[in-house]
C-alpha positions in Angstrom: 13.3 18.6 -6.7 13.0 15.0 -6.6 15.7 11.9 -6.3 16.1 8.1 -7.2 16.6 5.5 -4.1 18.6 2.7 -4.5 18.8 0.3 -1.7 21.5 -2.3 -1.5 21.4 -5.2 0.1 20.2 -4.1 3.4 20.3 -6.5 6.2 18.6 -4.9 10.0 18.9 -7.1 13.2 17.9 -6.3 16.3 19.8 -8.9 18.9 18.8 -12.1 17.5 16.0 -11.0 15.6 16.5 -10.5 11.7 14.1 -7.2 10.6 15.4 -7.5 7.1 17.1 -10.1 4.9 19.6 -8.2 2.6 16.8 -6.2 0.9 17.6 -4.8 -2.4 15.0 -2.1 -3.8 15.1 0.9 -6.6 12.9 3.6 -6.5 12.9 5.8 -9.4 13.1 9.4 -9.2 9.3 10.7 -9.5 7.8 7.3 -8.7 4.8 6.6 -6.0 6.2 3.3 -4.1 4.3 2.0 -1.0 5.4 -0.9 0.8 3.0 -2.6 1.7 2.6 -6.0 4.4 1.7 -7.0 8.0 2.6 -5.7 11.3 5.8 -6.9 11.6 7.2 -7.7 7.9 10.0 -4.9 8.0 8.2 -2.2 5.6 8.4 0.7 8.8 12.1 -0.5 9.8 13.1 -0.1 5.7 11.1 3.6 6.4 13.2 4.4 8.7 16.5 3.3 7.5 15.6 5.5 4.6 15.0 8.7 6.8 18.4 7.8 8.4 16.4 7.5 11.5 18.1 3.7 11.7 21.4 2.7 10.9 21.5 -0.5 8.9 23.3 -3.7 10.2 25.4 -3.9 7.0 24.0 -3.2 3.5 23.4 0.7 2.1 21.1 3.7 1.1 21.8 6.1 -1.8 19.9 8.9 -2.3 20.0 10.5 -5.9 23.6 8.9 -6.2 24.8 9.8 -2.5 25.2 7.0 0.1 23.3 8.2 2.8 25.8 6.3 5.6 26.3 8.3 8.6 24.1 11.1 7.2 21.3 12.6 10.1 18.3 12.6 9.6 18.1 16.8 9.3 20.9 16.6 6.6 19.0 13.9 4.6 16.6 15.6 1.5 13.7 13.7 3.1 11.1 14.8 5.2 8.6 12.2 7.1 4.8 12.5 8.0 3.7 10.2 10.6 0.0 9.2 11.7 -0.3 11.4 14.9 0.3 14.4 12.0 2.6 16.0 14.8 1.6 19.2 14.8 2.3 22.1 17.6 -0.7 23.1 18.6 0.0 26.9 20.0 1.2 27.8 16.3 -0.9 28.9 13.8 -1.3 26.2 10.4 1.1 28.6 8.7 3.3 29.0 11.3 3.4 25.2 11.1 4.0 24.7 7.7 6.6 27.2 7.6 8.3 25.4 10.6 10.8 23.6 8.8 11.9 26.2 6.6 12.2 28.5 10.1 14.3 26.3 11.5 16.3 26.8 7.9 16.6 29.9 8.5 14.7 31.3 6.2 13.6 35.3 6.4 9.7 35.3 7.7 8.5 36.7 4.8 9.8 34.0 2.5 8.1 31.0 4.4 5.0 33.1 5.2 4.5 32.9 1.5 5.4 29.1 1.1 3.2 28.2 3.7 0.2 29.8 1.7 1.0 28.3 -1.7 1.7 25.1 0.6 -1.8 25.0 2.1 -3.4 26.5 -1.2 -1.8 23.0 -2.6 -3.4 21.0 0.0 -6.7 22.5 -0.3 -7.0 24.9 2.9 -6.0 28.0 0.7 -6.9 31.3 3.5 -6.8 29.4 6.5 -3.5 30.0 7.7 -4.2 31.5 10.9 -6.5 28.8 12.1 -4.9 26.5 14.4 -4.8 22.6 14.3 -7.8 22.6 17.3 -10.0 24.0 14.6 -9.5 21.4 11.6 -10.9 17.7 11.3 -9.1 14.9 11.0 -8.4 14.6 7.7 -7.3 18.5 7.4 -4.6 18.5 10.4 -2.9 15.7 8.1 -3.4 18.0 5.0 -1.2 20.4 7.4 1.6 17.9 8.3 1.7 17.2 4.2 2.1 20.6 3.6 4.6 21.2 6.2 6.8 18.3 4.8 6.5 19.5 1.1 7.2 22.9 2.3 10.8 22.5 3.2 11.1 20.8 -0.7 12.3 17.1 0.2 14.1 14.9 -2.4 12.0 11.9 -1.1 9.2 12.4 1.2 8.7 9.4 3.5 4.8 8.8 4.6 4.5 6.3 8.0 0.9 5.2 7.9 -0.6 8.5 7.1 -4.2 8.0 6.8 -4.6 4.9 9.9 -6.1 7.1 11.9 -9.0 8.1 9.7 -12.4 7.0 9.1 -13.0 4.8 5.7 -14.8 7.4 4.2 -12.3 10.3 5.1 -9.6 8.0 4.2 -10.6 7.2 0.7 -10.5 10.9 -0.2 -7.2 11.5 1.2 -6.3 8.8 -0.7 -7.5 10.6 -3.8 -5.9 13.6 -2.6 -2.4 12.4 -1.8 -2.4 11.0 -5.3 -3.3 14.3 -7.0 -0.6 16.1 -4.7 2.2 13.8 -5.5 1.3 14.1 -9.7 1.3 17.6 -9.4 5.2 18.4 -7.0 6.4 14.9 -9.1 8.6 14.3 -5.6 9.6 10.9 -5.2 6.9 9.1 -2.7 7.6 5.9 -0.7 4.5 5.3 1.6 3.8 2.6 4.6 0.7 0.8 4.5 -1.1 -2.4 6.1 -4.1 -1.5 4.0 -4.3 -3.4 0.7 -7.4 -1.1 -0.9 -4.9 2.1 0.0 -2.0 0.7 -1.8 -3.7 0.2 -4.9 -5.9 3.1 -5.4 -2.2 5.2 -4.6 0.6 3.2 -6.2 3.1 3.5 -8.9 4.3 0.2 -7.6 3.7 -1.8 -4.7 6.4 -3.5 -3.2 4.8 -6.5 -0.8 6.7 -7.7 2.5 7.1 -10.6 4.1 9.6 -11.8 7.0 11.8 -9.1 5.9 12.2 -9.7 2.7 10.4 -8.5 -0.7 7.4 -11.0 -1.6 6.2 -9.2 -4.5 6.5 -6.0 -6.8 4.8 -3.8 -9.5 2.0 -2.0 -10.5 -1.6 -2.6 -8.6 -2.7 -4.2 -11.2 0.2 -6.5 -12.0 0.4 -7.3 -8.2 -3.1 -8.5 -7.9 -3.8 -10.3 -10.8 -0.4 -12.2 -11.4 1.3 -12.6 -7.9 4.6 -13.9 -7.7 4.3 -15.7 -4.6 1.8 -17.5 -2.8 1.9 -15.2 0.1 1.5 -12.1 -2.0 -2.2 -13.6 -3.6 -3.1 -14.1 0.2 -2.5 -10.2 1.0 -3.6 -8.8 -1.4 -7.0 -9.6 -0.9 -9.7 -13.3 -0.9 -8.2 -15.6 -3.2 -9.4 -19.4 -3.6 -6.2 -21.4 -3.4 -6.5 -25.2 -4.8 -3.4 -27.9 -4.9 -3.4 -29.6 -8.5 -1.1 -32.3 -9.1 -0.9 -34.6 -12.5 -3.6 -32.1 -14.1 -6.0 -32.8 -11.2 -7.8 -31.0 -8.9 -10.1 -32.3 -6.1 -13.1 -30.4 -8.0 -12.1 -32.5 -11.3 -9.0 -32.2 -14.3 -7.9 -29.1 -14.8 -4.9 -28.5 -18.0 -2.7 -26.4 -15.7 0.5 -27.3 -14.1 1.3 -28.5 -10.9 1.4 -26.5 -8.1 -1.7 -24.1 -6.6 -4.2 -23.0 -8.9 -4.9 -19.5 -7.6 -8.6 -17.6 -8.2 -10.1 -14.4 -6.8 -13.5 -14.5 -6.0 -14.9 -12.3 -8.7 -13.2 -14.5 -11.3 -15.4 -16.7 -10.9 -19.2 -17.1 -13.0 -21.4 -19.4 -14.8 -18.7 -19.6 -17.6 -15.2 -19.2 -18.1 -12.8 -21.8 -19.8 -11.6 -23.0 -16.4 -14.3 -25.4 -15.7 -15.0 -25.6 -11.5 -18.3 -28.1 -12.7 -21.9 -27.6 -10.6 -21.2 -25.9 -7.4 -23.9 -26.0 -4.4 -24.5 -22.7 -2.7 -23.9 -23.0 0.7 -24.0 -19.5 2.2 -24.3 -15.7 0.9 -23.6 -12.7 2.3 -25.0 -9.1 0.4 -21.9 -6.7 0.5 -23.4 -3.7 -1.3 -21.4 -4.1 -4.5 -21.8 -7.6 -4.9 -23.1 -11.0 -3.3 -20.5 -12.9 -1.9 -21.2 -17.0 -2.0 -19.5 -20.1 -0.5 -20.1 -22.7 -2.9 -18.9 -26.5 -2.7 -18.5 -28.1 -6.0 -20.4 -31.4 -6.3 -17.6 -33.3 -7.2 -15.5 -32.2 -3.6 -18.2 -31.6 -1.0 -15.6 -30.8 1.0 -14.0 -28.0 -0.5 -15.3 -24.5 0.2 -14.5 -21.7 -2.6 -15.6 -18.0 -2.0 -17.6 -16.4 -5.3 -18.4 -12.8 -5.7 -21.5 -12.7 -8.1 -23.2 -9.4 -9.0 -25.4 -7.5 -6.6 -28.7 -8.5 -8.2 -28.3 -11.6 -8.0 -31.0 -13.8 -6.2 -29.1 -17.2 -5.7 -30.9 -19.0 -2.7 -28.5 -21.4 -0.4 -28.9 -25.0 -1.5 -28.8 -24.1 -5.5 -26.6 -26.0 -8.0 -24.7 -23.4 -10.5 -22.2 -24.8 -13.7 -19.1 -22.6 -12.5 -15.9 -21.5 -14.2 -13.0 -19.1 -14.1 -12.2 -16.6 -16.2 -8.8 -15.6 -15.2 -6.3 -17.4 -12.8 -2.8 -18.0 -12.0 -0.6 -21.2 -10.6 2.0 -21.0 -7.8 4.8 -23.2 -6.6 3.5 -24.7 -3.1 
């Protein structure tokens, strides 16, 4: 089963301190939401406040058309996987999975058999009497996936799931949690810092701030056309120049006022955004590209980040004709 989430202007304070500022939010039923922002922006408390593990200050949470208000956590259709994967380590992986659905009371036979087609769907098909000693990493969370999709959630809730792997391990996980949620179509809301793992995941991202809701929509959307200026920060390098009366301090530019907003790999040796000759300053080789800080001639002072292509040779002290290809302006 799966279910919608609505939430309603919900406002969390904790003494004098606001955690969130009358956040309103839908999450369609089916849909792979993360919330996504820095230590502090509210994105776990709304994660909680979902999983009824937090009561709201005022404001509400409906869950496939039921206000969740007063509801426990155990009598909520959502299930939570947390980093430290939580598992009990004298049990068995099946026994694990089928922990929920025990505590359900369900007959030993019936969740002996959902914990096998629950591990078959993470990938550890046959290895249901191994316990959690025995796995890596990245298959104990595989186990604490399985044991939350066991028990059939509405919503399942994911706290930082993969911030306790390695890059390498975490990028297929990534892949994997993906291909999981497409195939049970349960309703996913996921908390990340990580700006790579919310777009290589997402339906939608929702971006956080103070609280309050920065940004939203699909990676791409997100990334390419922020709505805020605090939203173009974090979600990854962007060169951010004030132009007022259709000049900028590398020349005119025919934009409106405000700050003209460029990632790094939007910028080449064309474009219709003219930046004029730039002077290599410094390069660094990243493995997929070469990133360069360049000063235009005509600013000296101003420092923009470039990411050319890997093979190129550009040696510190060279003058390149720059430009833009894509770009957006922001209100100050």
């Amino acid at each position: 089963m799966t279910a919608g989430v609505s939430i309603r202007a919900v406002t969390q304070r904790y003494g004098s301190a606001l955690a969130l500022d009358a956040v309103d939010l839908e999450i369609a039923a089916g849909e792979f939401v993360v919330l996504l922002g820095p230590s502090g922006c509210g994105k776990t408390t709304l994660l909680n406040i979902i999983g009824g593990f937090a009561e709201p200050t005022s404001g509400s949470v409906l869950i496939g058309g039921r206000d969740m208000g007063g509801v426990a956590p155990k009598d909520r259709p959502t299930t939570t996987v947390f980093q430290d994967y939580a598992l009990f380590p004298h049990m068995t992986l099946a026994e694990n999975v089928g922990f929920g659905l025990r505590m359900r009371g369900v007959a030993r036979a019936a969740r002996d058999a959902k914990a096998e087609e629950m591990l078959a769907l993470v990938g550890l098909a046959g290895r249901g009497a191994r316990r959690p000693h025995e796995l890596s990493g990245g298959q104990r969370q595989r186990v604490a996936l399985a044991r939350a999709l066991a028990v059939e959630p509405d919503v399942l809730l994911l706290d930082e799931p993969l911030g306790a792997l390695d890059l390498k391990l975490r990028r297929a996980m990534q892949d994997e949690l993906k291909a999981i949620q497409r195939r049970v179509g349960t309703t996913f809301v996921h908390v990340t810092h990580d700006q790579e793992e919310a777009m290589a995941i997402a339906d939608r991202i929702v971006v956080m701030n103070g609280g309050r809701i920065a940004d939203q929509g699909p990676p791409r959307e997100v990334y390419l056309r922020p709505k805020s200026l605090f939203s173009a920060g974090f979600m990854g390098e962007v060169n951010k120049v004030p132009v007022k009366g259709g000049a900028a301090e590398f020349g005119p530019v025919a934009v409106p006022d405000g700050v003209l907003c460029i990632r790094p790999e939007a910028i080449s040796e064309g474009g219709p955004l003219r930046l004029g000759p730039c002077r290599v300053v410094e390069t660094v080789f990243f493995g997929t590209h070469l990133r360069a800080h360049v000063a235009p001639v005509a600013a000296p002072g101003l420092r923009l980040v470039v990411h050319l292509p890997q093979r190129a040779e550009v040696a510190v002290g060279a003058v390149m004709d720059l430009g833009a290809t894509d770009f957006v302006v922001l209100e100050a």
